[in-house]
C-alpha positions in Angstrom: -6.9 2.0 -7.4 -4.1 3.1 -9.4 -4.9 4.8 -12.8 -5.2 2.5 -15.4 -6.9 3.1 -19.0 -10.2 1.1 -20.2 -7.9 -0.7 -22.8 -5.5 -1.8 -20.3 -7.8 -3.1 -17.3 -9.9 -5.2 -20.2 -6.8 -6.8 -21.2 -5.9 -7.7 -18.2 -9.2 -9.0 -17.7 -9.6 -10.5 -20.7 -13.0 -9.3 -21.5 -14.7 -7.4 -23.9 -14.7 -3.2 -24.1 -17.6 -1.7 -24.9 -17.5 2.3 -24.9 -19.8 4.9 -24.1 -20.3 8.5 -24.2 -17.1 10.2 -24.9 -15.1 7.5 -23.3 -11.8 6.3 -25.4 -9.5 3.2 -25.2 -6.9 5.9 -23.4 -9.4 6.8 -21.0 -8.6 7.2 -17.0 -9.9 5.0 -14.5 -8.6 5.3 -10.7 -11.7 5.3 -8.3 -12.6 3.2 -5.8 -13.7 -0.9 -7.2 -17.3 -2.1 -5.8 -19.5 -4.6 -5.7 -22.2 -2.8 -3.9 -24.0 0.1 -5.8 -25.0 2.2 -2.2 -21.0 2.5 -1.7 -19.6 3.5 -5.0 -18.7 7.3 -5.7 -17.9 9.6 -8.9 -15.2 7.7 -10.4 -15.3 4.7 -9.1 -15.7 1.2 -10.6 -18.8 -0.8 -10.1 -18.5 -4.8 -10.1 -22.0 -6.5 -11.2 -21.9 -9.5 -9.1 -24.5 -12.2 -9.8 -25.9 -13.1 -6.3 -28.2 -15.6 -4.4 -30.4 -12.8 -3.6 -30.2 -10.8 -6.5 -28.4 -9.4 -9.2 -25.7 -6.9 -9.8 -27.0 -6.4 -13.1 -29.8 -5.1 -12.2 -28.0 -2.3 -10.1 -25.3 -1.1 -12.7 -27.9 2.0 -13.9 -27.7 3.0 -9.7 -24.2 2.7 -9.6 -23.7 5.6 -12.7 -26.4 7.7 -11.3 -24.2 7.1 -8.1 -21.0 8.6 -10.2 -19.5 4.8 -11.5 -17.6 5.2 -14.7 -16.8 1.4 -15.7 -19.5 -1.7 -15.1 -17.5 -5.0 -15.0 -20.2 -7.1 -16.1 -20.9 -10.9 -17.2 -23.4 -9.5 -19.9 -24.1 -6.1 -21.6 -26.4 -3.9 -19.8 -28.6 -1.1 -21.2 -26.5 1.4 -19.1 -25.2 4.9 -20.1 -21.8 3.7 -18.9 -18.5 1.9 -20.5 -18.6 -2.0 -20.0 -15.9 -4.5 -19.8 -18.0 -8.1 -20.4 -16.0 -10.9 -18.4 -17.3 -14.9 -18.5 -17.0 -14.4 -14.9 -16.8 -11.0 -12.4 -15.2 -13.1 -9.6 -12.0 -14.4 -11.5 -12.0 -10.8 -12.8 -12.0 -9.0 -9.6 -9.0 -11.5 -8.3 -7.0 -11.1 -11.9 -7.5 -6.7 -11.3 -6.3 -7.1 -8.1 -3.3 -8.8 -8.9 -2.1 -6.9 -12.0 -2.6 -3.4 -9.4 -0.8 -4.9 -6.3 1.9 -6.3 -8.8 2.5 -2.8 -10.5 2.8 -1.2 -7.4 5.1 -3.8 -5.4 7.5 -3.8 -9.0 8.1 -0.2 -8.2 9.3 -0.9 -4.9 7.9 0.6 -1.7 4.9 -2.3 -1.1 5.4 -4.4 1.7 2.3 -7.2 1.6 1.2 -9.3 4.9 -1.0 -12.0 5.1 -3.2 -12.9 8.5 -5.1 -16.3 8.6 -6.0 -18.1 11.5 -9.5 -19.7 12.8 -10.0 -16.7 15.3 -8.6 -13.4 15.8 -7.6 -12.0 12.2 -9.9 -9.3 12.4 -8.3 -8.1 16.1 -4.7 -8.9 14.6 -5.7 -7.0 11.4 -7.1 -4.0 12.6 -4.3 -3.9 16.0 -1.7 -4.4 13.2 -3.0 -1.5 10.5 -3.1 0.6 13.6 0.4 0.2 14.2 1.4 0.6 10.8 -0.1 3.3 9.7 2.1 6.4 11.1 5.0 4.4 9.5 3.2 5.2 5.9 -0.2 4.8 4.1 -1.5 1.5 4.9 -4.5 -0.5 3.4 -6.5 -2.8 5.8 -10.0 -4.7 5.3 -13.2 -3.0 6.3 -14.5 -5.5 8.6 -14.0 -8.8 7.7 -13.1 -8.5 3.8 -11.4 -11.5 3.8 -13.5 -13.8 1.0 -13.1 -13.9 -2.6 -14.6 -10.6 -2.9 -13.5 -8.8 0.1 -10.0 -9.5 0.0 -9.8 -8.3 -4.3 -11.9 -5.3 -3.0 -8.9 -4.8 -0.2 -6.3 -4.6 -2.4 -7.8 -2.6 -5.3 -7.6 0.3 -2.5 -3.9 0.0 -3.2 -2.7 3.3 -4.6 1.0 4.1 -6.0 1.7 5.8 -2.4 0.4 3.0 -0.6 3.4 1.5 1.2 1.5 -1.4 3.7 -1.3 -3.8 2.5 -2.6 -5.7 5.7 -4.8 -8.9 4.0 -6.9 -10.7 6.1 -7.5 -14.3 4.9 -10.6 -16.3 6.0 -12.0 -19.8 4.1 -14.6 -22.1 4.2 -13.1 -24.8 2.5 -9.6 -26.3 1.4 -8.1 -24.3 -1.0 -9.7 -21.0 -0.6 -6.5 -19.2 1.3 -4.3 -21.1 -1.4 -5.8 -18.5 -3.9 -6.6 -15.5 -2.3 -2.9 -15.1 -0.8 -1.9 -16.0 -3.8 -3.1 -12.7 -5.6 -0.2 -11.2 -3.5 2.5 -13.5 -2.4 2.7 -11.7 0.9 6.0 -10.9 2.7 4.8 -11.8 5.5 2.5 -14.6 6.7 1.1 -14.4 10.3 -1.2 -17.9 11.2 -2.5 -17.6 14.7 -4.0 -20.7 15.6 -6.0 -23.8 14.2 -8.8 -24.1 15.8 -12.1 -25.5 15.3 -14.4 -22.9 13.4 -15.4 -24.0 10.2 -14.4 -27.5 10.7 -17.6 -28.3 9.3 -16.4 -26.9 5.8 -13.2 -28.0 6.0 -13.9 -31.5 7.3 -11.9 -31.6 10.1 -9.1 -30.3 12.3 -6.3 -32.2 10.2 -8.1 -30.4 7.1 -8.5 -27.0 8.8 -4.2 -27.4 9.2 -3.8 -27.6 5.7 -6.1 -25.2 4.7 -4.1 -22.7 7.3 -0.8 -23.8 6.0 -1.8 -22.3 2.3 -0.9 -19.4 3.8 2.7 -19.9 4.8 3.1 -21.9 0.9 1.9 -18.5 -0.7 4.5 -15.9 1.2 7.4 -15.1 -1.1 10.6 -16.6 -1.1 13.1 -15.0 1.5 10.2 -13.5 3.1 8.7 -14.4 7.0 6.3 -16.4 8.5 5.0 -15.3 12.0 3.5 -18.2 13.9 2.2 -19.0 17.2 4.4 -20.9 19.7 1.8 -21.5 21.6 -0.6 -23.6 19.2 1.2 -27.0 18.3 -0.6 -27.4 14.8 1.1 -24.0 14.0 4.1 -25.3 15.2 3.8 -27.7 13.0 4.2 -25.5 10.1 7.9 -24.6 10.3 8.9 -27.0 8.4 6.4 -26.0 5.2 8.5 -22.3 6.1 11.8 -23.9 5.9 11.0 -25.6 2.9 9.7 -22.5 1.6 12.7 -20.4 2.0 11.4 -18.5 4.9 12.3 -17.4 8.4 10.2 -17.9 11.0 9.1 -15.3 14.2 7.5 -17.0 16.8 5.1 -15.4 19.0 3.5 -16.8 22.6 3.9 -17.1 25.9 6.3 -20.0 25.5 9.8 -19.8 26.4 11.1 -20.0 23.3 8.8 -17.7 21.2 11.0 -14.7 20.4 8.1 -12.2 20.6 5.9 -13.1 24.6 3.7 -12.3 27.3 4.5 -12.7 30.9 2.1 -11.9 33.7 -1.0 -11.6 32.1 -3.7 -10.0 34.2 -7.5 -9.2 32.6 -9.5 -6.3 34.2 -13.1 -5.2 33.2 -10.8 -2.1 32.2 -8.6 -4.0 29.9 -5.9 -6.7 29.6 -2.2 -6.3 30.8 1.1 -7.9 30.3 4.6 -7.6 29.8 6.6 -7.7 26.4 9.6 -9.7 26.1 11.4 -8.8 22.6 14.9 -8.3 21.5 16.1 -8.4 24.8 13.8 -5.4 25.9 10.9 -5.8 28.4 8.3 -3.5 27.9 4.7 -3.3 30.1 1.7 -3.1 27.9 -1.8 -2.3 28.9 -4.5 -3.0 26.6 -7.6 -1.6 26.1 -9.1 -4.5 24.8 -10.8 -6.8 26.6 -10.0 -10.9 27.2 -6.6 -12.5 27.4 -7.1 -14.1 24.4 -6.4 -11.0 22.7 -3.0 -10.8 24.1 -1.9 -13.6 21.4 -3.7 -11.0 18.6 -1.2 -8.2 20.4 1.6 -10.2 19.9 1.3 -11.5 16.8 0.8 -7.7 15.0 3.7 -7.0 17.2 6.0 -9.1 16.3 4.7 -8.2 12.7 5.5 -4.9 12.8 8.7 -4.9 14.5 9.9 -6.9 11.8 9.0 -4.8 9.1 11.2 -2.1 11.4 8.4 -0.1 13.7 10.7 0.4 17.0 9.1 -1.5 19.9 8.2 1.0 21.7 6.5 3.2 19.1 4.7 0.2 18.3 3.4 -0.2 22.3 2.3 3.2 22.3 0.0 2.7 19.1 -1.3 -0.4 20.6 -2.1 0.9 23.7 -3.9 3.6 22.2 -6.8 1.4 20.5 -9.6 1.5 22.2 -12.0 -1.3 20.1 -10.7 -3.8 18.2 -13.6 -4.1 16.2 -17.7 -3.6 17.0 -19.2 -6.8 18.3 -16.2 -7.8 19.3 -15.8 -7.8 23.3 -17.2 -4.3 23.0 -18.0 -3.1 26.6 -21.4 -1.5 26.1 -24.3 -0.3 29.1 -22.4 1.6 32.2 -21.0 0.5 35.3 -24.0 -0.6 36.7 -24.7 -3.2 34.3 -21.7 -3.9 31.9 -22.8 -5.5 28.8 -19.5 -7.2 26.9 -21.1 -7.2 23.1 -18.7 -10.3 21.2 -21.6 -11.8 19.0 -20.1 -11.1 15.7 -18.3 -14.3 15.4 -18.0 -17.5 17.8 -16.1 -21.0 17.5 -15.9 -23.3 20.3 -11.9 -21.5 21.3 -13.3 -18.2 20.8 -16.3 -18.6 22.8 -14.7 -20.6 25.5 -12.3 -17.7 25.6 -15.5 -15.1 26.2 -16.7 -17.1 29.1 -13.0 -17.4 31.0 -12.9 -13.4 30.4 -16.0 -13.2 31.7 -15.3 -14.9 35.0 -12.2 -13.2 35.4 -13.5 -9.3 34.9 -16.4 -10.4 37.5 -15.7 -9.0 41.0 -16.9 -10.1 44.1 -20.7 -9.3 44.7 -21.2 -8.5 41.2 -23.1 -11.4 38.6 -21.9 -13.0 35.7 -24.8 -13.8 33.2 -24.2 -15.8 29.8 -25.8 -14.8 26.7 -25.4 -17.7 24.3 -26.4 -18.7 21.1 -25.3 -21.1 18.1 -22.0 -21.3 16.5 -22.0 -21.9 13.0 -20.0 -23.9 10.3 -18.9 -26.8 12.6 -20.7 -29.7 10.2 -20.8 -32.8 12.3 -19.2 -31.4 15.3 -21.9 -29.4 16.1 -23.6 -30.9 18.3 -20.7 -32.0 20.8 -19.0 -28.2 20.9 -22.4 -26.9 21.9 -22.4 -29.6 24.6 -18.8 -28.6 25.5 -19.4 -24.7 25.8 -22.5 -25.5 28.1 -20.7 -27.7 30.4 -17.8 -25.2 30.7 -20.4 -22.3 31.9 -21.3 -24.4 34.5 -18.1 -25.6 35.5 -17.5 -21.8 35.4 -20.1 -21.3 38.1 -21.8 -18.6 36.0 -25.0 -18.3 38.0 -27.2 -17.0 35.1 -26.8 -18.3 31.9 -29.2 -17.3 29.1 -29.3 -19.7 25.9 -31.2 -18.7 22.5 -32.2 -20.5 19.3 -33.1 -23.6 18.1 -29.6 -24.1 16.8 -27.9 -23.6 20.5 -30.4 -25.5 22.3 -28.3 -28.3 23.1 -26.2 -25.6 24.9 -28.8 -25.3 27.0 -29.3 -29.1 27.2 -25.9 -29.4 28.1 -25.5 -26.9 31.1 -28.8 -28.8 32.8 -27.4 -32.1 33.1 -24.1 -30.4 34.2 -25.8 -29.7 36.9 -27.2 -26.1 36.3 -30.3 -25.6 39.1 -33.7 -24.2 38.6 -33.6 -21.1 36.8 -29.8 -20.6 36.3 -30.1 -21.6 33.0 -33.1 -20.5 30.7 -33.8 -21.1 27.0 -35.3 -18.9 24.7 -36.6 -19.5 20.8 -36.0 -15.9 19.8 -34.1 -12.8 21.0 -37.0 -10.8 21.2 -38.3 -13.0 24.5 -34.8 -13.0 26.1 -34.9 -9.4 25.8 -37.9 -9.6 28.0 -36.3 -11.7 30.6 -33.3 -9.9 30.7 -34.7 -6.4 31.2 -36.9 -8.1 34.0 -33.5 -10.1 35.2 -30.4 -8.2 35.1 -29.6 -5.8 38.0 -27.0 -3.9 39.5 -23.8 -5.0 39.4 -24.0 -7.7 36.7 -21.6 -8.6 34.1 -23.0 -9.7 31.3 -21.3 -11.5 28.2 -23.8 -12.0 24.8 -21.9 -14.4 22.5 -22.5 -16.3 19.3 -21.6 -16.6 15.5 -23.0 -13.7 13.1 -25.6 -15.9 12.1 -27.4 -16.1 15.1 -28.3 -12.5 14.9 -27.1 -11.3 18.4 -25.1 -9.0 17.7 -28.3 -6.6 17.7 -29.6 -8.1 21.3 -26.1 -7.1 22.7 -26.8 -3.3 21.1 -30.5 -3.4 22.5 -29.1 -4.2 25.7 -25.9 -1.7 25.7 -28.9 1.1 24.6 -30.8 -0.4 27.8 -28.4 0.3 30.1 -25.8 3.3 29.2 
């Protein structure tokens, strides 16, 4: 964060300063801001969130013994530490990370983009801020920090040298991107697609539009908005761009997208294509598995060859990442058995995506297996994804296909009266008994894909396995 005195950062809060020790009005703050006590170091700020769980509060005296000097709290605590007391931490956490990304864009070397989409902002984030970053100091997310905490945590790593902010915008509900981006007023807006994850929240795929769209409404005047050709619902957004004052960059492999792929080919070693931009024609080769995560490639592309990284530079960093991000497609185990970790997040166009890479990285007389379990936040939809994803690992002809959880059962369900035979398909209550079966199950030469939302908790069967066979 950039150094800011206790009087200032409780004005712009609004709250109430209460000093300690030999702490003055005029005293220094520019550490690191925190919700969570175990990550904050000597200087840093510590943010007493009220939770479900638990309470802040009631970690603000392990945050100073940690090295915090300023608690943001909703209510004085018996701490040997300065206080600012807010009516709410939240709202204070957005309103500090306006006034610091604000300051530092006034003076002139900030340049702000915004990523949204219903999958891939984490890829396009962290492809993007690996681009970026020889070009200047650039802060990105941690993971997914894309909620009302995680994205004010983001940009209060912004620093007077800081010369690229990379926010990644996720929501659960209308208006949530509507107030995040609007912290920042990006330059640049990126949507990917509109898809069906968290339709549930949203209440459908006409709402999930909308909600995407806050993005473009928040970029700045004059600035750009970088939307997928491919996806017509993003299409549909140029005119919210025009009427915004903003250019548009289209990305795809459509015709008429200024930024596209041509001759895609997936490999268990990665995912190639060419680049057509600017009249140039440049071969990439990712590292990366899944051809999905060509539209992710193109999107930070076209990204940061607008904000002037020469295309080929840009290649070159690309080509050089390795993992996107862990759980994501992460190719885990050895050659013999190849597990393909992407359990951190699912939604019926990101999983159907893992299952098509999947068949296409299988070779001949190896074995595709499934690993499958519930996606989350789809509301009423639930039930007939589920059904879709197991009819398409069937129609995939994925011989083994392993189904866990209650909440994916109809998955299971699904790929039976698709057709599935005998023990092709197996259902599981728990990840600890498909462990079993697997270690039992898999053999030489298989391919095996474990996929499913965060909640599901399969994430850790996918490292079990990877441990199993590396």
């Amino acid at each position: 964060m950039i150094a800011l005195t206790l009087s200032s950062i409780a004005a712009v809060l609004g709250g109430t300063l209460q000093l300690a020790g030999d702490d003055t009005v005029d005293t220094l703050v520019s550490g690191m801001v925190d919700t969570d006590s175990r990550e904050i170091r000597p200087g840093d700020v510590f943010v007493a969130k009220p939770g479900e769980v638990t309470d802040g509060h009631l970690f603000v005296d392990t945050a100073v013994a940690a090295g915090a000097v300023l608690a943001i709290v909703e209510r004085p605590v018996d701490a040997r530490v300065s206080q600012i007391v807010v009516a709410d931490v939240i709202v204070a956490l957005a309103d500090l990370a306006r006034h610091v990304v604000r300051t530092v864009r006034d003076e002139g070397m900030l340049r702000i983009v915004g990523i949204t989409g219903s999958n891939g902002k984490t890829t396009t984030k962290n492809l993007l801020a690996r681009i970026l970053e020889p070009e200047g100091p650039t802060v990105a997310p941690r993971a997914s920090f894309n909620n009302e905490v995680g994205a004010p945590l983001t940009m209060l790593r912004v620093t007077r040298d800081t010369r690229f902010l990379v926010s990644e915008f996720g929501a659960s509900a209308p208006g949530e991107i509507a107030r995040l981006a609007g912290l920042v007023q990006p330059d640049v807006g990126v949507v990917l697609m509109v898809g069906m994850a968290h339709a549930g929240g949203f209440g459908g795929i006409e709402a999930t539009f909308h909600a995407k769209s806050e993005l473009v409404r928040a970029v700045r005047p004059g600035g750009l908005a970088v939307l997928n050709a491919d996806d017509a619902r993003v299409r549909d957004m140029a005119p919210i761009a025009a009427d915004g004052g903003l250019a548009v960059r289209w990305f795809g492999t459509s015709p008429e997208a200024e930024v596209r792929a041509t001759d895609i080919e997936v490999t268990a070693s990665g995912t190639q294509f060419v680049l057509h931009l600017d009249g140039v024609s440049v071969p990439v080769s990712l590292r990366v598995l899944g051809a999905h995560h060509v539209m992710n490639a193109l999107a930070a592309l076209a990204t940061a060859t607008a904000l002037g990284v020469e295309v080929h530079d840009a290649v070159a960093r690309l080509e050089a990442v390795e993992l996107a991000e862990r759980w994501r497609m992460q190719p885990l185990g050895s050659d013999r058995v190849r597990i393909i970790n992407d359990a951190y997040n699912a939604s019926p166009d990101s999983m159907s995506a893992a299952l098509r890479t999947l068949a296409q990285i299988t070779e001949p007389g190896q074995r595709m297996v499934a690993v499958l379990g519930a996606m989350s936040e789809l509301g009423e939809y639930a039930g007939d994804e589920h059904d879709r994803i197991g009819e398409l690992a069937v129609r995939l002809r994925i011989p083994r296909i392993v189904v866990i959880g209650d909440a994916a059962r109809r998955m299971f369900l699904a790929a039976v009266a698709e057709g599935s035979w005998s023990d092709e398909v197996v259902f599981f209550a728990d990840a600890d008994s498909a462990y079993e079966y697997l270690m039992g199950e898999l053999r030489d030469g298989d391919r095996v894909l474990v996929k499913s939302s965060n909640s599901a908790g399969l994430r850790f069967l996918g490292d079990r396995l990877g441990e199993s066979f590396s």
